[in-house]
LONUTOR-625959 format. One record per residue (C-alpha): x, y, z; residue number from 1. Coordinates in steps of 0.05 Angstrom, whole numbers, padded with zeros to 5 digits. Each point is the difference from the previous one (the first is absolute). Example, Ala and Ser with C-alpha at 12.3 -4.5 7.8 and 13.67 -1.06 7.14 Angstrom:
REM LONUTOR-625959
{{00246, -00090, 00156}, 1}
{{00027, 00069, -00013}, 2}
REM end
This chain:
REM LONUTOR-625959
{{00223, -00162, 00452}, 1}
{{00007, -00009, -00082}, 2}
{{00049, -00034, -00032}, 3}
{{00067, 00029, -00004}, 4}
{{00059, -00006, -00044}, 5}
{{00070, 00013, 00009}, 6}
{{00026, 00058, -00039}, 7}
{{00058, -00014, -00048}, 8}
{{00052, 00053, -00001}, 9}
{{00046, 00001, -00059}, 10}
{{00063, 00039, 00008}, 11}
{{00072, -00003, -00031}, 12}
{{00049, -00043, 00055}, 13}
{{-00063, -00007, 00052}, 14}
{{-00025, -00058, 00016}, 15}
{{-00063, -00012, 00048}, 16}
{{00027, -00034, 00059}, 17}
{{-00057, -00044, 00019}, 18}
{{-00061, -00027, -00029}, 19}
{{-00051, 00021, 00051}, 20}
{{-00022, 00065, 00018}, 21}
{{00025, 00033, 00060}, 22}
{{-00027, 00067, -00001}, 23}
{{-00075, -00003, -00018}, 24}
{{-00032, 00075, -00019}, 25}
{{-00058, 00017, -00019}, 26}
{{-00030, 00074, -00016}, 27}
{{-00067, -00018, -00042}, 28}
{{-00044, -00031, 00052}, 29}
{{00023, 00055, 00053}, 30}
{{00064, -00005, 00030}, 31}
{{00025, -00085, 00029}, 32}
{{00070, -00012, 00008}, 33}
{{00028, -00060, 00017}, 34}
{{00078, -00021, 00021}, 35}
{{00012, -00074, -00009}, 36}
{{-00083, -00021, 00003}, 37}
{{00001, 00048, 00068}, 38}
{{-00045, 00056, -00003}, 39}
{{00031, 00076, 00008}, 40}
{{-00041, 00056, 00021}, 41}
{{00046, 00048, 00046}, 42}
{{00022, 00047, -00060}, 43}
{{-00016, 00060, 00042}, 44}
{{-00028, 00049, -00045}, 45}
{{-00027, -00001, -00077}, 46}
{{00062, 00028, -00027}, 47}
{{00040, -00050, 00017}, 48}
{{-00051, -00048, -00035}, 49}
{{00003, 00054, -00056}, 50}
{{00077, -00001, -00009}, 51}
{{00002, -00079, 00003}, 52}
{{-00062, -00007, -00063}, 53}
{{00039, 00066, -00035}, 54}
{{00068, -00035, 00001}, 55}
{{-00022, -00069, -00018}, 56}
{{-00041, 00033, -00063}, 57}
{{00055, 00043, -00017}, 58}
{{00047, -00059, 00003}, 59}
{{00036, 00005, -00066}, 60}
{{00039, 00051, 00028}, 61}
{{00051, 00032, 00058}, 62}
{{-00032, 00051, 00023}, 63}
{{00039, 00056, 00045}, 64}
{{-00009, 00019, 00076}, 65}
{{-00010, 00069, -00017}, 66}
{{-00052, -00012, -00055}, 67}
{{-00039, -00048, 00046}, 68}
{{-00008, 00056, 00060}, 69}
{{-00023, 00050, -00044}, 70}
{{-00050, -00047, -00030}, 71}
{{-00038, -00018, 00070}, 72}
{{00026, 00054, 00046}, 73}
{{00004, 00065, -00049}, 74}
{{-00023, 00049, 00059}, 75}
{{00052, -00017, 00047}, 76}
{{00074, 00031, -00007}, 77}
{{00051, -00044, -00042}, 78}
{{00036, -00025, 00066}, 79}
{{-00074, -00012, 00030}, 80}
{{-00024, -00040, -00061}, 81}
{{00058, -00043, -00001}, 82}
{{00008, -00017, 00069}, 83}
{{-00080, -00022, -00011}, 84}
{{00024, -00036, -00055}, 85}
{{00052, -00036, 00039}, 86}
{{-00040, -00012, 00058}, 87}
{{-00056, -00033, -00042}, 88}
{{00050, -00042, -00039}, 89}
{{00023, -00019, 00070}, 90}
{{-00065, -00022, 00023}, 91}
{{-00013, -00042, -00073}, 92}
{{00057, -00040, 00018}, 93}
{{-00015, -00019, 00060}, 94}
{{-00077, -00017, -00007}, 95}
{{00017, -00036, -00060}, 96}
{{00048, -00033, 00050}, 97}
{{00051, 00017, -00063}, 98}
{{00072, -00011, 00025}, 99}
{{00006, -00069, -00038}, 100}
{{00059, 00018, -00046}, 101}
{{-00013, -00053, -00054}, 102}
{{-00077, 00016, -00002}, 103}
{{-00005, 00070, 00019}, 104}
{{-00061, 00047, -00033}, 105}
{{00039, 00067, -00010}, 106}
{{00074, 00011, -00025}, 107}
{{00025, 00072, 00017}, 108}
{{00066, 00040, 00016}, 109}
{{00000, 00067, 00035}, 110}
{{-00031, 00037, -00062}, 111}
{{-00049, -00048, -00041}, 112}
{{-00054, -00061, 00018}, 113}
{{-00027, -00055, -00046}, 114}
{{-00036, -00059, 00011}, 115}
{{00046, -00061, 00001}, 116}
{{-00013, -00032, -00070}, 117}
{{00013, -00063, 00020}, 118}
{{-00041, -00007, 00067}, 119}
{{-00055, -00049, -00010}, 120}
{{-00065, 00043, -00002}, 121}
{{-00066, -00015, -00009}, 122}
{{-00034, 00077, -00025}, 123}
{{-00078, -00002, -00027}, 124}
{{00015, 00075, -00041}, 125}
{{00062, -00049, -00036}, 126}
{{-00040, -00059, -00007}, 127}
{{-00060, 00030, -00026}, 128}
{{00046, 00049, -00049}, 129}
{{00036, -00059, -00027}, 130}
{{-00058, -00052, -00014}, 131}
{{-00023, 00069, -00041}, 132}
{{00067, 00010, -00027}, 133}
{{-00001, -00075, -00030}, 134}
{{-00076, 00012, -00030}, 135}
{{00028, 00067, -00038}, 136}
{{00068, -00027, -00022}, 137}
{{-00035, -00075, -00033}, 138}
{{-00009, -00001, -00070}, 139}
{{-00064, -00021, -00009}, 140}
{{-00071, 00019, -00012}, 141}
{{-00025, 00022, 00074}, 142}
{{-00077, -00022, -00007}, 143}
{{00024, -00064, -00021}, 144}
{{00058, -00014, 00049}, 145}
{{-00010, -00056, 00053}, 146}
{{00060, 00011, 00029}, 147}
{{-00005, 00078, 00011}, 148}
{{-00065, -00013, 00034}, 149}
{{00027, -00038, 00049}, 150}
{{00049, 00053, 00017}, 151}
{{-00053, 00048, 00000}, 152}
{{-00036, -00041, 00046}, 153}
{{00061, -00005, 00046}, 154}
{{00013, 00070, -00003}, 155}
{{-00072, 00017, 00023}, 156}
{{00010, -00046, 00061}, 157}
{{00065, 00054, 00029}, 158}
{{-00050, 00059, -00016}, 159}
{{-00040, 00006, 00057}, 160}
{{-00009, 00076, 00012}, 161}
{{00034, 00067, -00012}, 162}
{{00077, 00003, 00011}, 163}
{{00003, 00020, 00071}, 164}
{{-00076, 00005, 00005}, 165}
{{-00005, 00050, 00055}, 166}
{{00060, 00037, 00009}, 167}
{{00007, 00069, -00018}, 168}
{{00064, 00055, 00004}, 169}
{{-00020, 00068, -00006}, 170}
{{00067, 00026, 00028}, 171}
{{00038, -00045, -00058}, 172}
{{-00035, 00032, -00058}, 173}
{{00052, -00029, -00050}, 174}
{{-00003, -00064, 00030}, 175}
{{-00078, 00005, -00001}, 176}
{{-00006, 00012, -00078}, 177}
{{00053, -00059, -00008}, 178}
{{-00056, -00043, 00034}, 179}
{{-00061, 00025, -00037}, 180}
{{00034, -00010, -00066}, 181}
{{00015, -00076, 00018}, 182}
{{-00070, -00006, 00036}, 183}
{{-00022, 00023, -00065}, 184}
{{00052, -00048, -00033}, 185}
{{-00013, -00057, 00029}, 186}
{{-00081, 00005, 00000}, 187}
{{-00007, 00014, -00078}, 188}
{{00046, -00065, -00008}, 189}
{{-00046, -00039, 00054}, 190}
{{-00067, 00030, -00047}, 191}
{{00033, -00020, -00057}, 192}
{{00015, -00078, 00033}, 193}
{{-00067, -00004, 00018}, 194}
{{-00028, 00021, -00069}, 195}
{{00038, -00054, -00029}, 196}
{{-00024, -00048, 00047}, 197}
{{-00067, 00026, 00000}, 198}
{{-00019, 00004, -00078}, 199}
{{00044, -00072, -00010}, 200}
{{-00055, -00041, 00058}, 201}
{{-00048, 00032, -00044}, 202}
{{00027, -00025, -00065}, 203}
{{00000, -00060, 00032}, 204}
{{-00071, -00003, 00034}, 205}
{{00033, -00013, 00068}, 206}
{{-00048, 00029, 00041}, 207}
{{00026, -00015, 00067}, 208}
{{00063, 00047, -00026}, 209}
{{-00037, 00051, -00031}, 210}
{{-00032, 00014, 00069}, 211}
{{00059, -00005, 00039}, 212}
{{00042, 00050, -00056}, 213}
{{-00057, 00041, 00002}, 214}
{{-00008, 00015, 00069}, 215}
{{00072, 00012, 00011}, 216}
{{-00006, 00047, -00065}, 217}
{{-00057, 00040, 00033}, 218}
{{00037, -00001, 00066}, 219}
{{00061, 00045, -00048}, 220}
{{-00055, 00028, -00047}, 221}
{{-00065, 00009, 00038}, 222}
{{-00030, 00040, -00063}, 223}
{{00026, -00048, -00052}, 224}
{{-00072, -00011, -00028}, 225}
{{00012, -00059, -00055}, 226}
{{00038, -00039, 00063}, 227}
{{-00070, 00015, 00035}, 228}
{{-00037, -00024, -00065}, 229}
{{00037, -00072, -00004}, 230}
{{00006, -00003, 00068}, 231}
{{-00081, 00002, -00003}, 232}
{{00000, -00050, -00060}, 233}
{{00044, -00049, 00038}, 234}
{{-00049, 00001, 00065}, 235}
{{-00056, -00008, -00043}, 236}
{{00037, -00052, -00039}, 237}
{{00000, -00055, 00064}, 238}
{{-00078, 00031, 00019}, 239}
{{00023, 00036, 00052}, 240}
{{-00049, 00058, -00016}, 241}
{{-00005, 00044, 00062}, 242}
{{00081, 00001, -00002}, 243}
{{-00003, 00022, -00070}, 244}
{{-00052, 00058, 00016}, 245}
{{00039, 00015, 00072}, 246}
{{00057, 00008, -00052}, 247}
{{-00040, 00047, -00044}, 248}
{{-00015, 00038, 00060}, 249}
{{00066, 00016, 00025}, 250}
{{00018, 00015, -00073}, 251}
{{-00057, 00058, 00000}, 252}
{{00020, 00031, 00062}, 253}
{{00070, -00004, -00018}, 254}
{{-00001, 00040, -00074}, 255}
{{-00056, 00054, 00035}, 256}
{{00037, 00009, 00067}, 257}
{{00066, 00009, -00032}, 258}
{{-00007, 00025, -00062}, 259}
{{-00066, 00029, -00008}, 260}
{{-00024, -00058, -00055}, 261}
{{-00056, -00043, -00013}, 262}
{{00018, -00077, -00027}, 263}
{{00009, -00005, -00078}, 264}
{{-00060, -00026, -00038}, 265}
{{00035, -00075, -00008}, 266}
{{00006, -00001, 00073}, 267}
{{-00077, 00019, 00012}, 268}
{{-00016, -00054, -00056}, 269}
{{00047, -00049, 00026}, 270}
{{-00037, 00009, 00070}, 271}
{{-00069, 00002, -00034}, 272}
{{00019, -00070, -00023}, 273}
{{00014, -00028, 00067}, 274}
{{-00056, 00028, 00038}, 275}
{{-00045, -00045, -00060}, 276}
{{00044, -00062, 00018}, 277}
{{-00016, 00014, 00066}, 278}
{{-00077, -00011, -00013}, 279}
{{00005, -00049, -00047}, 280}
{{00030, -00050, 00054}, 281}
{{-00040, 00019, 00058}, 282}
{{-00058, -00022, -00056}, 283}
{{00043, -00057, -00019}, 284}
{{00007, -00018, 00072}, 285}
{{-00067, -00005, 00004}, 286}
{{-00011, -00049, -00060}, 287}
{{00063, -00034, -00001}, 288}
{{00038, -00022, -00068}, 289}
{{-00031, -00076, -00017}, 290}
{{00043, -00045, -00039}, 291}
{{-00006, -00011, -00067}, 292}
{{-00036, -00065, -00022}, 293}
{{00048, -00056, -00021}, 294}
{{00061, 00023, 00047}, 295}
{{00035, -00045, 00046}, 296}
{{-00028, 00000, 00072}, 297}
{{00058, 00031, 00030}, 298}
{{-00027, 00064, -00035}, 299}
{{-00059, 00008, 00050}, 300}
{{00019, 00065, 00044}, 301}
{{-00014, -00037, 00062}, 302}
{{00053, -00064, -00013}, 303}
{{00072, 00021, 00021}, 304}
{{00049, 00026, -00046}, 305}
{{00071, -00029, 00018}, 306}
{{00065, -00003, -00034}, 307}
{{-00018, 00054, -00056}, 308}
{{00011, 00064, 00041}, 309}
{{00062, 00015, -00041}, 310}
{{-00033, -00015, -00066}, 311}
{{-00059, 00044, 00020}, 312}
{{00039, 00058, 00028}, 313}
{{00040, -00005, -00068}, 314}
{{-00063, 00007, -00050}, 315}
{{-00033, 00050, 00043}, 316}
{{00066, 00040, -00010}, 317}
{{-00012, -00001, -00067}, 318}
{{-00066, 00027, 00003}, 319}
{{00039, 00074, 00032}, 320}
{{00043, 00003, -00055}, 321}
{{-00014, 00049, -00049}, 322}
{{00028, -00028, -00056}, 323}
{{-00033, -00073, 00013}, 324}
{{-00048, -00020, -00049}, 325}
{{-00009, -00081, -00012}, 326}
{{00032, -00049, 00049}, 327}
{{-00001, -00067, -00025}, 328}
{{00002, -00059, 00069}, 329}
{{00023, -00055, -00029}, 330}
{{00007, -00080, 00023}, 331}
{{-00024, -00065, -00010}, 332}
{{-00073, -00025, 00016}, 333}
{{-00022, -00005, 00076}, 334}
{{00055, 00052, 00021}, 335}
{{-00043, 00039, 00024}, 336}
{{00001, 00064, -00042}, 337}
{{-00085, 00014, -00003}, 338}
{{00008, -00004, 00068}, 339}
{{00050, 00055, 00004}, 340}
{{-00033, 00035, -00054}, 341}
{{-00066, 00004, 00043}, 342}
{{00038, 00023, 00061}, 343}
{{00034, 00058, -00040}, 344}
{{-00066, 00020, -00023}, 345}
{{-00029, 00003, 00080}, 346}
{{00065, 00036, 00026}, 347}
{{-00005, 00055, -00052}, 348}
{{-00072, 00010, -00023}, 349}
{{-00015, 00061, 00045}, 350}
{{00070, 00033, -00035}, 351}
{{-00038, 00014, -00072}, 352}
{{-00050, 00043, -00017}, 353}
{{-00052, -00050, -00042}, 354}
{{00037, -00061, 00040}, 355}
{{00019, -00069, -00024}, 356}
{{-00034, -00046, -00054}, 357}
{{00012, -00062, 00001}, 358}
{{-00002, -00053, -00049}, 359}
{{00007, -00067, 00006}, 360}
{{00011, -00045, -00068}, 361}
{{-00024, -00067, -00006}, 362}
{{-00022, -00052, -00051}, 363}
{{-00077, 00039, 00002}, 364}
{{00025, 00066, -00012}, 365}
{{00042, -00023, -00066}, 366}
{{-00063, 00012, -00046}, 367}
{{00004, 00072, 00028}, 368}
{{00046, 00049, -00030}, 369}
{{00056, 00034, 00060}, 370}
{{-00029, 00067, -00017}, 371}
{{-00069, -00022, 00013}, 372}
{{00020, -00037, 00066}, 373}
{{00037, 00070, 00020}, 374}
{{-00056, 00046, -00008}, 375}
{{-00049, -00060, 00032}, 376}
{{00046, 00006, 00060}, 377}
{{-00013, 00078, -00001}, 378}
{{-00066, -00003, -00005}, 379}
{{00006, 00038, -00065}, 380}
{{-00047, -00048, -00040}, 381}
{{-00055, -00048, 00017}, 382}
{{00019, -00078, 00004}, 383}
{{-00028, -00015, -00063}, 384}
{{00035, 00052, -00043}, 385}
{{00064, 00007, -00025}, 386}
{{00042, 00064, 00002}, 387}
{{00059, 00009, -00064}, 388}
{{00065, 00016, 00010}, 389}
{{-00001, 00065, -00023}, 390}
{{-00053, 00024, 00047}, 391}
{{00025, -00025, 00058}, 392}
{{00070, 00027, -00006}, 393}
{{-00044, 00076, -00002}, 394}
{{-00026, -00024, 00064}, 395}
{{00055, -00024, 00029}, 396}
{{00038, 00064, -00007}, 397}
{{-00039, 00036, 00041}, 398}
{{00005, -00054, 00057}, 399}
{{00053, -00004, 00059}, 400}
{{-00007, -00068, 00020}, 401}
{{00041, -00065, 00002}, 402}
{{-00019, -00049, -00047}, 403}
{{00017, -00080, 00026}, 404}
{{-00013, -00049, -00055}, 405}
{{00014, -00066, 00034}, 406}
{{00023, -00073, -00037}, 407}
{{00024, 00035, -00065}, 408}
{{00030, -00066, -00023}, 409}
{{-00043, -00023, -00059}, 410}
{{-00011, 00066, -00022}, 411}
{{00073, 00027, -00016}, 412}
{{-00036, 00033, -00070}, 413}
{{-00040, 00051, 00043}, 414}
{{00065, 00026, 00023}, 415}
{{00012, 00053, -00049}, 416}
{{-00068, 00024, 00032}, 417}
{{00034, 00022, 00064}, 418}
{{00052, 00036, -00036}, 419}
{{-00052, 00042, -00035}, 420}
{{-00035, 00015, 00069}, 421}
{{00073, 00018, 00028}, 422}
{{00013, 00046, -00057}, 423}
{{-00078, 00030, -00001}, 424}
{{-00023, 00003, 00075}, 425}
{{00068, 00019, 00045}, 426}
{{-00039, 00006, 00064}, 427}
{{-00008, -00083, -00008}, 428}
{{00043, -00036, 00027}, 429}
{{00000, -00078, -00014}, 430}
{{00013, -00056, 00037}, 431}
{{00005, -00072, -00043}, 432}
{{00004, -00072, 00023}, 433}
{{00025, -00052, -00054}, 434}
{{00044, -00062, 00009}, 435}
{{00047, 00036, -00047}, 436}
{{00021, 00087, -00023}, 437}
{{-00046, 00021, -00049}, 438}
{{00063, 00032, -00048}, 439}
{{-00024, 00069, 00013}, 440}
{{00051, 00071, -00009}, 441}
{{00000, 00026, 00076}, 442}
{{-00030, -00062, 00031}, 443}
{{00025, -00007, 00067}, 444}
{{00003, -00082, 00026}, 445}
{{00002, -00022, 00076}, 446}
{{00010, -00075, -00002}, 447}
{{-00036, -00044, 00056}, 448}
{{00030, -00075, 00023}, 449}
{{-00029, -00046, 00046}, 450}
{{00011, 00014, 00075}, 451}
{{00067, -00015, 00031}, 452}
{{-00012, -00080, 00029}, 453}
{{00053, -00032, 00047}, 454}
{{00056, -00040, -00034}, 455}
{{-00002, -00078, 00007}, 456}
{{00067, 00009, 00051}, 457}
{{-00042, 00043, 00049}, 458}
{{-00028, -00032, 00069}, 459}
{{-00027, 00071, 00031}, 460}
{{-00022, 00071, 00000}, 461}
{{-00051, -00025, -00066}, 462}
{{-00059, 00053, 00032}, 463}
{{00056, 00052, -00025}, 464}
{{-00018, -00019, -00070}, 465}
{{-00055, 00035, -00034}, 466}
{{-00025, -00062, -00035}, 467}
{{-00001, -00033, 00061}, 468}
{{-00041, 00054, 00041}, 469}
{{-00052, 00003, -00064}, 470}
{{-00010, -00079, 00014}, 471}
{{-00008, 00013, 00076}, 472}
{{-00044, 00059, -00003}, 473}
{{-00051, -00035, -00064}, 474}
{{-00007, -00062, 00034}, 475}
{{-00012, 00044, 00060}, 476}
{{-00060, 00022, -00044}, 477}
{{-00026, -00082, -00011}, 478}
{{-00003, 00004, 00086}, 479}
{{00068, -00046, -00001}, 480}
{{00059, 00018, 00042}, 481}
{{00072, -00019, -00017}, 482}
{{00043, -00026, 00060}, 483}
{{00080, -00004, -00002}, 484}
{{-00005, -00076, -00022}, 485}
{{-00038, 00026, -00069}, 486}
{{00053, 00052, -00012}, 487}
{{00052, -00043, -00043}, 488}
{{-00053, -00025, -00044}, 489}
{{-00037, 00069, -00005}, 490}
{{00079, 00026, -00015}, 491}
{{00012, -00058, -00061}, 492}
{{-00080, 00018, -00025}, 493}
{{00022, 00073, -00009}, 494}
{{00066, -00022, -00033}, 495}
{{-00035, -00054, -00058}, 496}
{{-00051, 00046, -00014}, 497}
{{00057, 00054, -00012}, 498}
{{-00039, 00052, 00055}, 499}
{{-00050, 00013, -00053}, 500}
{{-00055, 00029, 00037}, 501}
{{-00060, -00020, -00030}, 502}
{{00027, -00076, -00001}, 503}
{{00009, 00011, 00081}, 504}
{{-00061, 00030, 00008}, 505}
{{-00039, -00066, -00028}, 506}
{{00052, -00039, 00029}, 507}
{{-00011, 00024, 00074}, 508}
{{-00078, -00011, -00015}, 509}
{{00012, -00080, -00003}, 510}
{{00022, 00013, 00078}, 511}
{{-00073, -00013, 00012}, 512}
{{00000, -00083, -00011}, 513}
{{00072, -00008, -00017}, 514}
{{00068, 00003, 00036}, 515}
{{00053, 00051, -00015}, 516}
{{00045, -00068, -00016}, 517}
{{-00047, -00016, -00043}, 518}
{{-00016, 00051, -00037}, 519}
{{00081, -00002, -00011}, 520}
{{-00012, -00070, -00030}, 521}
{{-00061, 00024, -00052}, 522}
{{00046, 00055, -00030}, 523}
{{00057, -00040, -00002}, 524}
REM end
């Protein structure tokens, strides 16, 4: 069951009388009632259930005996009606097990009946209306609103299904349009939630979001063909190809069963692109992605890849985001950013068209100009020529590929270079490692530390730090095992070489004639 939240009432003189729920009602994921955490189901027919969600929506006001019958009984006589009224009331009460006087659910007399406005209720219809109230009523500029997004996001959680899902009253026809005007009501308000949610994980490139938005947004919308198209984009985003075409399919079948309609043109280009992923990594698969000469060993695809799952998830994120054009990784020598450069490049290669180029700067390439290494990378000119600026932008522009130029650091003056390939080829998206920002308009910076190492106070739990399981697992590599006895000194080697990776790496590589306590000592 989702998270629920007590409903604050706010009426002149009334005062909740206790801080927990007693009465918990729900009418958007069917029909649950609960008195004091105990389950109810004996209501005995769906008009009572109908008359208990009508009153506590219509709460804001008394509403008369009379009035009521009419509403749910309107082909019976006047005495007839009422006396069904009554009878149903009746029953209410004593399901609900309603004769507490302090905390009783309805407050009537012999000719009206309201819901009690202080008894401590828990509805999902007031719940969900209120966190939607809040978002409508905040000054503020919605797209940009943290905190209305997390009401949004509450507000989804009460609206599981249709208000009453299920139940139907042809022989209350008033009654029946009441309910398929808030049905109505009360799903445009959930579409609108959703959209906010939706197009804001976008925004953001959070893909696991985007998904789970967008399903619930087709589940609502099933012909809602842009959710369909980023929905498709996201899958494809994370390589999951066959989900992103499965989505495509249930997106065609959709617009022609129900409305007659073939998918727009961006959706058959959008799918034209992922079906040419899809081949490119079943080639890649076939001749893997090497590393780049010059890059750490931890780049090889084959040596594991701990402790930077967050920072790679992050930087693939910014490859789905439309706006993205040139992130900058920044941090100090031996951090390890080539490293994560090369394993963005692998997790996302199949995801553009003409792929990834790579290109790696070192002390040999600095007689080469950057354009010249570029179009190298791309095959675009032979080794031994040289390619001017000019040109390549032209033939960058008609390219949609990510462009990594790795170690960036001595080279700060080719930097206006990437703005002119941001501003001339918008399908190229660029990915920059330097030990500091580049000073670029729209540059977007992810910063990368050393590995979190155990403090100096710590006696346990060190294979918990990342630092400590890069040690473990590289030396693992030299054919040495650590025991429980190496553990403190593996723990302070992590800490004095600040869990820079590349400095564990050929630390854990001395495992082969030295002790750990040793190799403590040396770095000391």
């Amino acid at each position: 069951m989702y998270h629920r939240r007590i409903i604050e009432y706010q009426f002149t003189n009334a005062q909740p009388i206790s801080s927990a729920p007693r009465f918990v009602i729900c009418a958007l994921s069917g029909f649950h009632v609960s008195v004091e955490k105990v389950p109810i189901s004996d209501f005995g027919s769906n008009k009572a259930r109908a008359l208990l969600i009508y009153l506590l929506m219509e709460s804001g006001r008394i509403h008369m005996r009379t009035a009521l019958a009419n509403l749910f009984w309107p082909d019976r006589s006047a005495h007839a009606a009422l006396n069904n009224l009554n009878q149903t009331l009746f029953m209410l009460r004593r399901v609900l097990h309603d004769s507490n006087r302090i905390q009783t659910l309805f407050v009537s007399n012999r000719l009206t009946v309201q819901i009690n406005p202080t008894a401590p209720i828990d509805f999902d219809v007031a719940a969900f209306t209120r966190l939607l109230n809040a978002c409508s009523t905040h000054q503020h500029h919605l797209d940009d609103c943290d905190s209305c997004t997390v009401r949004f996001a509450e507000a989804i959680n009460y609206y599981q299904g249709t208000l009453l899902d299920g139940f139907s009253f042809p022989d209350a026809p008033e009654f029946e349009e009441w309910l398929q005007i808030n049905r109505e009501r009360l799903h445009m308000s959930a579409l609108n939630a959703l959209h906010h949610l939706f197009v804001s994980s976008e925004r953001h490139g959070d893909l696991l979001h985007v998904q789970q938005y967008g399903y619930r947004l087709l589940q609502l919308e099933p012909w809602n063909e842009p959710a369909h198209r980023a929905l498709i984009s996201a899958l494809a985003a994370t390589g999951n190809y066959s989900a992103a075409l499965h989505q495509f399919e249930l997106c065609r079948k959709t617009l022609a069963d129900d409305l007659g309609l073939d998918p727009e043109p961006a959706t058959m280009a959008l799918v034209a692109q992922v079906r040419g992923a899809m081949e490119r990594r079943k080639i890649q698969m076939s001749h893997p992605l090497t590393p780049c000469p010059g890059l750490p060993a931890c780049c090889a695809q084959s040596s594991p890849f701990i402790g930077r799952t967050a920072a790679l998830d992050t930087c693939t994120r910014f490859v789905a985001v439309a706006e993205s054009r040139l992130l900058t990784i920044v941090g100090p020598s031996g951090v390890g950013k080539s490293c994560l450069a090369q394993h963005i490049a692998m997790k996302v290669s199949g995801i553009f068209r003409d792929g990834v180029a790579f290109v790696a700067l070192n002390e040999q390439s600095d007689q080469d100009s950057l354009p010249t290494l570029i179009a190298r990378a791309l095959g675009l000119v032979p080794h031994n020529a040289d390619a001017q600026p000019s040109w390549l932008l032209k033939a960058l522009s008609g390219h949609e590929l990510l462009l990594i130029i790795d170690a960036l650091d001595h080279r700060h003056r080719d930097a206006p270079f990437l703005a002119e390939i941001s501003r001339y080829a918008p399908r190229v998206k660029q990915i920059v490692t330097a030990r500091d920002c580049l000073g670029l308009d729209n540059e977007q910076i992810f910063v990368l530390r050393g590995m979190e190492s155990p403090s100096a106070h710590e006696v346990h739990g060190f294979v918990n730090y990342d630092a400590v399981q890069l040690f473990i697992s590289s030396a693992a590599a030299h054919g040495k095992q650590m025991c429980e006895s190496d553990m403190i000194a593996v723990a302070r080697i992590c800490r004095l070489l600040d869990g820079m990776p590349r400095g564990i790496i050929l630390a854990s590589a001395l495992t082969t004639n030295h002790s750990c306590e040793a190799i403590a000592r040396l770095i000391t």
